[in-house]
C-alpha positions in Angstrom: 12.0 -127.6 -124.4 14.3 -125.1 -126.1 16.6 -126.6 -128.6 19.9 -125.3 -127.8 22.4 -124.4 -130.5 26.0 -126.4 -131.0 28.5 -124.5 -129.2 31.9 -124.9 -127.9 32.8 -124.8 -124.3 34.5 -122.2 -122.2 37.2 -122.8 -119.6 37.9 -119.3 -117.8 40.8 -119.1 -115.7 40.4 -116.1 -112.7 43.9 -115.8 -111.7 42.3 -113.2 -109.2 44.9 -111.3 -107.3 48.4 -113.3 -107.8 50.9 -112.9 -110.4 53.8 -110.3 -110.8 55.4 -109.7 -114.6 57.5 -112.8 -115.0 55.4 -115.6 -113.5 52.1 -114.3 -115.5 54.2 -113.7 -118.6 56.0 -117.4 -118.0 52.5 -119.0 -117.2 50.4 -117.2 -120.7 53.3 -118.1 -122.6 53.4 -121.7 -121.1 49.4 -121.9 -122.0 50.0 -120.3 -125.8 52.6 -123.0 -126.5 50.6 -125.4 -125.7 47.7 -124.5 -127.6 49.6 -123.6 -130.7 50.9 -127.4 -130.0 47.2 -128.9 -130.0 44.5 -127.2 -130.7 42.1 -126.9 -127.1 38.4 -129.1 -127.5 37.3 -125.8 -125.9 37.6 -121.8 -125.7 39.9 -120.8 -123.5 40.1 -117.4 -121.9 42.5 -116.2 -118.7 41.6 -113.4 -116.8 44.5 -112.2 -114.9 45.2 -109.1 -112.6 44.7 -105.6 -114.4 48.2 -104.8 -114.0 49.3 -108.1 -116.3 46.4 -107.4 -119.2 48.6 -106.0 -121.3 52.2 -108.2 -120.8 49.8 -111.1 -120.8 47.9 -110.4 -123.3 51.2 -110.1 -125.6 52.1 -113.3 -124.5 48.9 -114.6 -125.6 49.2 -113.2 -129.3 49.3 -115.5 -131.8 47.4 -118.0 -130.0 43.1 -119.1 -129.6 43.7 -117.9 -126.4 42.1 -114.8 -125.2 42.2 -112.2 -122.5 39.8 -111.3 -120.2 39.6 -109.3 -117.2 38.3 -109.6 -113.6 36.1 -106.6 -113.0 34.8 -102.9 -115.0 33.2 -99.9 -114.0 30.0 -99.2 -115.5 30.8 -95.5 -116.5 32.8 -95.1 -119.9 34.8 -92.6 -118.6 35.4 -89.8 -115.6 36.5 -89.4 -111.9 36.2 -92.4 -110.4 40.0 -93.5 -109.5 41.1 -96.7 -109.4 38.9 -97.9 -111.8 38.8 -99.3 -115.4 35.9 -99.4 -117.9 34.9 -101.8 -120.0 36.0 -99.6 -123.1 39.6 -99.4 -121.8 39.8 -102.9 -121.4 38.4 -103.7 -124.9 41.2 -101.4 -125.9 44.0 -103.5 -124.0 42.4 -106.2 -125.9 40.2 -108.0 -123.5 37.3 -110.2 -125.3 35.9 -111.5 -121.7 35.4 -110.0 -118.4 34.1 -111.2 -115.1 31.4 -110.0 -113.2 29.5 -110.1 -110.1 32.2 -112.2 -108.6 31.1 -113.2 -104.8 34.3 -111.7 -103.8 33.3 -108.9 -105.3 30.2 -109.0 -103.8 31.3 -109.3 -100.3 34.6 -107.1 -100.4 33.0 -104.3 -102.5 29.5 -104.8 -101.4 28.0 -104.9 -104.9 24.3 -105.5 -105.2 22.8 -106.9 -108.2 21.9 -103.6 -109.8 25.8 -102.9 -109.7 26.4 -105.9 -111.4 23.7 -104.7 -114.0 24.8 -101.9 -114.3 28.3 -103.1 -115.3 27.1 -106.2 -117.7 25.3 -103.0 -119.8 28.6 -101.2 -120.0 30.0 -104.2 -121.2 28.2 -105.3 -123.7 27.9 -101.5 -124.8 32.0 -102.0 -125.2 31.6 -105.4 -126.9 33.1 -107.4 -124.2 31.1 -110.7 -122.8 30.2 -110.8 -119.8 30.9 -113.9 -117.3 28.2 -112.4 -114.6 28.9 -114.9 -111.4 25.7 -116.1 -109.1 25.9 -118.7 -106.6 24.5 -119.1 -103.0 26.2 -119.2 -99.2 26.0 -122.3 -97.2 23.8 -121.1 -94.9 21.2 -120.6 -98.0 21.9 -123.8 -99.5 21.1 -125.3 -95.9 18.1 -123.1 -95.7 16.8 -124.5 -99.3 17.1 -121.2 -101.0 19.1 -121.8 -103.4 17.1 -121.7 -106.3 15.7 -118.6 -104.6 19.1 -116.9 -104.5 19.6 -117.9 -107.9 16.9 -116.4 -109.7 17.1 -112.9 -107.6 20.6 -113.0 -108.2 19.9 -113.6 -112.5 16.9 -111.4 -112.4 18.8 -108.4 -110.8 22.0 -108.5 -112.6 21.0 -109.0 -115.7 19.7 -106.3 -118.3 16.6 -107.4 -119.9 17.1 -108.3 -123.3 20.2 -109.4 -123.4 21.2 -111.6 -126.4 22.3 -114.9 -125.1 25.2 -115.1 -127.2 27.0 -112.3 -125.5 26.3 -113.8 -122.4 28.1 -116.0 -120.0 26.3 -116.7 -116.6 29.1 -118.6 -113.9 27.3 -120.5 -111.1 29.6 -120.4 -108.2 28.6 -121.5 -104.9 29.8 -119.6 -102.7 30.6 -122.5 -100.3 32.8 -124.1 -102.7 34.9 -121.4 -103.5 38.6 -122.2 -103.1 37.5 -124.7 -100.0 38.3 -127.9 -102.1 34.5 -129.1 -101.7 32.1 -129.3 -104.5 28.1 -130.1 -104.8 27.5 -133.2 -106.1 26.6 -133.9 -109.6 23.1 -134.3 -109.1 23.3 -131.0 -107.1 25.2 -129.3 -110.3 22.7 -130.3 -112.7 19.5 -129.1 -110.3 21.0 -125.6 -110.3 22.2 -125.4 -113.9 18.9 -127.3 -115.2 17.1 -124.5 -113.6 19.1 -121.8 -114.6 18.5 -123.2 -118.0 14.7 -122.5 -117.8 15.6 -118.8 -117.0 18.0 -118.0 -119.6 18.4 -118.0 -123.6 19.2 -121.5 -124.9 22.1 -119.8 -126.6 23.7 -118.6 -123.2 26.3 -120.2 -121.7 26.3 -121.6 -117.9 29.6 -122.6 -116.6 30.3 -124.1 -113.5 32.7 -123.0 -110.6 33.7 -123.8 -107.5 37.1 -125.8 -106.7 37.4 -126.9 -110.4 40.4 -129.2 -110.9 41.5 -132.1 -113.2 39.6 -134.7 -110.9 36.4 -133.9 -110.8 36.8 -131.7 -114.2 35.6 -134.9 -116.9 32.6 -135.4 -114.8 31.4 -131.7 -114.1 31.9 -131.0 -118.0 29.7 -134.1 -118.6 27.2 -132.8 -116.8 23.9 -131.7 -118.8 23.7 -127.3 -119.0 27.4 -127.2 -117.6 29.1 -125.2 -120.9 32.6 -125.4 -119.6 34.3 -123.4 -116.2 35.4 -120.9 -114.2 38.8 -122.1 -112.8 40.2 -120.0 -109.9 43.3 -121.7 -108.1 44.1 -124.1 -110.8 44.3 -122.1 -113.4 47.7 -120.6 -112.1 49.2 -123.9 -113.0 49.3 -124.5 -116.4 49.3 -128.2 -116.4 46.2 -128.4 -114.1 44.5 -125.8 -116.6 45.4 -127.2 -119.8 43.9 -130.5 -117.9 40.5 -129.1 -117.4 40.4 -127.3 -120.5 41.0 -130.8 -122.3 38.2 -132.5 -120.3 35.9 -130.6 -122.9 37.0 -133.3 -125.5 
């Protein structure tokens, strides 16, 4: 069994797309205060839309709290409008950025060799990746869940990748903003077994309808190195409450 390094957890807010100026700048600010206040048990990053990095991310200064962003191109630079790279988002000062999301996946039909491609132009850019996987209902009902998950690793992640840079996100699909999770024995299957696949000094975070009453128990779960929070994370006191069910 490997013997897995101490590390601290990572609660990951995806504010996805919501937020003008004000709110986002009223809800970092809200989140810096209160981390300045007492310090988190955990690492806490937001991830807000591309057009807030920078207000938020000034809101933010001073504070543990760091910036990440939702999505990158895997080219450094050139025509492809609309997009960012991972280089300009280091330079707006991201640390994090997601990856691989299933809305990405499904809106932008990205395969796993896009994902790839983008977790190498991230790491090239010295940003950490949070590369998403998880699996539909119909393939949990189908028992392929373990299935989708190692295609899903396999594919979209370069091969020798350190496992410190790294932070893999299961997110079923299924629970995904629908208020339902799998159960704890279900969490631990899945994360146990991505576990086996990946360095021991990787992270695994969990995702899927996080919130502060079920947040103590998924974070006591065994492999589950903190979460990706999508709807409560735009509420600061739900946030901060999953964030402090690290402790």
């Amino acid at each position: 069994m490997l013997k897995r390094p101490r590390m601290r957890k990572l609660v990951a807010g995806n504010w996805k797309m919501n937020g003008l100026r004000a709110d986002g700048v009223a809800l970092a600010r809200d989140l810096a205060g209160r981390a300045r206040a007492v310090p988190p048990p955990c690492e806490i990053a937001i991830c807000p839309p591309a057009t807030l990095l920078i207000p938020v991310g000034e809101a933010l200064a001073g504070s543990v709290i760091m910036l990440g962003a939702q999505d990158c191109h895997a080219a450094e630079m050139g025509a492809h409008t609309g997009d960012l790279s991972a280089t300009m988002l280091r330079d707006a000062g991201c640390r994090y950025v997601i990856l691989g999301h299933s809305e990405r996946r499904a809106d932008h039909h990205e395969t796993d060799s896009d994902v790839r491609a983008k977790v190498a132009a991230a790491r090239q850019a010295r940003l950490v990746p949070i590369v998403c996987i998880g699996e539909t209902q119909d393939e949990r009902a189908a028992g392929k869940t373990l299935d989708i998950i190692s295609r899903q690793i396999k594919g979209s992640l370069p091969p020798g990748l350190p496992g410190a840079d790294l932070v893999v996100a299961y997110e079923p699909v299924w629970a995904i903003g629908s208020g339902s999770t799998p159960t704890v024995a279900e969490v631990a299957d899945v994360h146990a077994h991505i576990r086996r696949t990946l360095s021991a000094a990787a992270r695994i975070l969990y995702g899927g309808s996080v919130k502060p009453a079920n947040a103590k128990e998924l974070m006591a779960v065994a492999n589950v190195d903190g979460a990706l929070v999508g709807g409560a994370s735009l509420v600061a006191a739900q946030f901060w409450a999953i964030a402090e069910a690290c402790g």
